[in-house]
C-alpha positions as CSV (number, residue, x, y, z in Angstrom):
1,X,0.0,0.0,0.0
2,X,2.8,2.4,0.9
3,X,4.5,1.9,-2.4
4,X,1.5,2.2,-4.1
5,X,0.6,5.4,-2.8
6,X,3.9,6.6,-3.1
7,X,3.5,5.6,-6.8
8,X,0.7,7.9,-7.2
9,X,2.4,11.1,-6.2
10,X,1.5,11.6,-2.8
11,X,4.5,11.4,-0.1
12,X,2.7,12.4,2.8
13,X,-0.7,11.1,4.7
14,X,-1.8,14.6,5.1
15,X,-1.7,14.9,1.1
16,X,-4.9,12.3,0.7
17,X,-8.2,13.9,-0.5
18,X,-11.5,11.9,-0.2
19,X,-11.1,9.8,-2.8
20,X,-7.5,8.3,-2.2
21,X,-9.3,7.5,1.7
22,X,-11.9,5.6,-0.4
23,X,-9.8,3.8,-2.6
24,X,-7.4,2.6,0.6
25,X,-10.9,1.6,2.1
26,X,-12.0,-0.5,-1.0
27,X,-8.4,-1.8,-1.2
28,X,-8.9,-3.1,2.1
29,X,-12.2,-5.0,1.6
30,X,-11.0,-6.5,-1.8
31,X,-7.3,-7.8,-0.1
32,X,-9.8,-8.8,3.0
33,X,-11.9,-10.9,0.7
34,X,-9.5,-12.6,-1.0
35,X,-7.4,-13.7,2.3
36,X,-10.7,-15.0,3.8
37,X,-13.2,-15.3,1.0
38,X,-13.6,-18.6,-1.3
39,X,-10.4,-17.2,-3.4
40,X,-7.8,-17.2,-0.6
41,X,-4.6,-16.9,-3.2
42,X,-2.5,-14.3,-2.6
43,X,-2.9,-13.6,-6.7
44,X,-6.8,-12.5,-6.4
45,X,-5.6,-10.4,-3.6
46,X,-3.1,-8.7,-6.2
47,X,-5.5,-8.7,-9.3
48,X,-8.1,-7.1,-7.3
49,X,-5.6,-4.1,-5.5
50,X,-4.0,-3.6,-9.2
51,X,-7.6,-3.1,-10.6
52,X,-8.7,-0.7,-8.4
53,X,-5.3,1.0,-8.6
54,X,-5.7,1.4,-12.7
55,X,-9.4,2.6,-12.3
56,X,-8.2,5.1,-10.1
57,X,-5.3,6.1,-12.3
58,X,-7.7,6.3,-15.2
59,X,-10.3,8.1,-12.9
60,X,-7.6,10.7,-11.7
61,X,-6.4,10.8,-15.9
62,X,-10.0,11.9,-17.1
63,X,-10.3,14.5,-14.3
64,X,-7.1,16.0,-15.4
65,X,-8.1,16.6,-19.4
66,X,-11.9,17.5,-18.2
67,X,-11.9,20.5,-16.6
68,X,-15.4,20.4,-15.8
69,X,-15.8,17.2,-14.6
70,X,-12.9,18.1,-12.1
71,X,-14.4,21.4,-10.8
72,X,-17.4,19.0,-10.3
73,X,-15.6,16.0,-8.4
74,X,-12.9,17.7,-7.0
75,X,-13.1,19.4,-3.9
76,X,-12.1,22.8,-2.8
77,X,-9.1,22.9,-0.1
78,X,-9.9,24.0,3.3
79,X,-8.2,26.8,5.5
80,X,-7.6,25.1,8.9
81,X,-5.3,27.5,10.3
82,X,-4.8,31.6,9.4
83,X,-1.8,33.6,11.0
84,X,-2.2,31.2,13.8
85,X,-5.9,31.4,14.3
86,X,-8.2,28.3,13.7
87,X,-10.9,29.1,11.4
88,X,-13.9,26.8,11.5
């Protein structure tokens, strides 16, 4: 998962939007269900991670030629923190 991640750009947790949480979440479910699901070889496990990883590559590739579709999708960032005042 680490590499993975680190594959896609992103070097620090903090850098995750919502839909790389979602993808780590579905990860997890499909690697669950092939270690204790009717397919317990550690190939299923691999095909299903690498699946989701290309559909989010070619999620994240359309996003980046539509403008559109990413001011749609995408979400704006958040000011947390302003000249040391939190700002809720």
């Amino acid at each position: 998962m680490i590499i993975a991640i680190r594959l896609t750009g992103k070097k620090e947790l903090s850098q995750l939007n919502t839909s790389d949480v979602v993808l780590i979440l579905l990860i997890s479910n499909a690697v669950q269900n092939a270690m204790v699901g009717p397919d317990t070889s550690l190939l299923g496990g691999l095909i299903a991670a690498s699946v989701l990883f290309l559909l989010n590559f070619l999620l994240k590739t359309f996003l980046f030629k539509n403008a559109k579709w990413r001011g749609i999708l995408n979400q704006k960032p958040e000011i947390l923190i302003h000249h040391g005042k939190a700002r809720f």
